[in-house]
C-alpha positions in Angstrom: 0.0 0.0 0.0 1.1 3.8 -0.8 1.0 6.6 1.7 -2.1 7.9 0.6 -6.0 5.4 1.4 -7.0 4.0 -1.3 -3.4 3.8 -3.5 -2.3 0.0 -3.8 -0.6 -1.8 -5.8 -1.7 -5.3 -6.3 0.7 -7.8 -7.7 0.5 -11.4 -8.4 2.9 -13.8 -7.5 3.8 -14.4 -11.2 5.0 -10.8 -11.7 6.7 -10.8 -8.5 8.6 -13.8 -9.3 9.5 -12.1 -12.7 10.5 -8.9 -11.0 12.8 -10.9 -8.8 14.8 -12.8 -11.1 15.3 -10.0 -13.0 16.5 -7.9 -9.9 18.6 -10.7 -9.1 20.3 -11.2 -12.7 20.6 -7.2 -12.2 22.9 -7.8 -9.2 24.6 -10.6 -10.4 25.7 -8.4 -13.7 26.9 -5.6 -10.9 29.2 -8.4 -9.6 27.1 -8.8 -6.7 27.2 -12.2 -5.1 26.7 -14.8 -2.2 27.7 -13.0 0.8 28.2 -9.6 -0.3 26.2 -7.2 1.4 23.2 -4.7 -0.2 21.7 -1.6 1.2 18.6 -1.2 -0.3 17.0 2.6 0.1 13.8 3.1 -1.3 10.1 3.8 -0.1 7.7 0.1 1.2 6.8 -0.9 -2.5 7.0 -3.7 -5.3 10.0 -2.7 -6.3 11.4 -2.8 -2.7 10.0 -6.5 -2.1 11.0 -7.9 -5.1 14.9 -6.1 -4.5 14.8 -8.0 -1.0 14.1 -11.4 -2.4 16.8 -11.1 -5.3 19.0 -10.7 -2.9 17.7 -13.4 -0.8 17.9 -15.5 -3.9 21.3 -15.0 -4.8 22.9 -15.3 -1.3 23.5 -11.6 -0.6 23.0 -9.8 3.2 20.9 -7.0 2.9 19.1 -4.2 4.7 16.4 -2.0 4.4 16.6 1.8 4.7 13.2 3.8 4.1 13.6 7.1 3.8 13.5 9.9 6.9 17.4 9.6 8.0 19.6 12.1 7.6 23.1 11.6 5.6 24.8 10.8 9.2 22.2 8.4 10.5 22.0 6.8 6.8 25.6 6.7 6.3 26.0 4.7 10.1 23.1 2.1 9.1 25.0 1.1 5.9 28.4 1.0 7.5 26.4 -1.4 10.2 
């Protein structure tokens, strides 16, 4: 669900799936891979799920940041 009532995104499992794997083959062509660690920093949608199970998929740590940190506070979380 967006911020604002009445603003969500529905997804089926299919396009979730496909979203993954083509997150996932997104990483892997960044040279990300099993245990490497990813930040990701974006607001609760799709996009954000589907980034969290690529990385899930191909082995990689990663994190969450929403937004509402400042540069310090973001900067200490990723570090972390």
């Amino acid at each position: 669900e967006k911020d604002e009532p009445g603003k969500e995104v529905q997804v089926t499992y299919r396009e979730l799936l496909e979203l993954t794997c083509r997150l996932g083959n997104t990483l892997k062509r960044q040279g990300v891979k099993r245990g490497d660690r990813v930040t990701i920093y974006m607001p609760p949608c799709p996009l954000a799920v589907a980034g969290m199970l690529a990385c899930a998929r191909i082995g990689a740590v990663h994190a969450v940041v929403f937004a509402g940190f400042s540069a310090e506070s973001l900067a200490d979380r990723i570090r972390d």
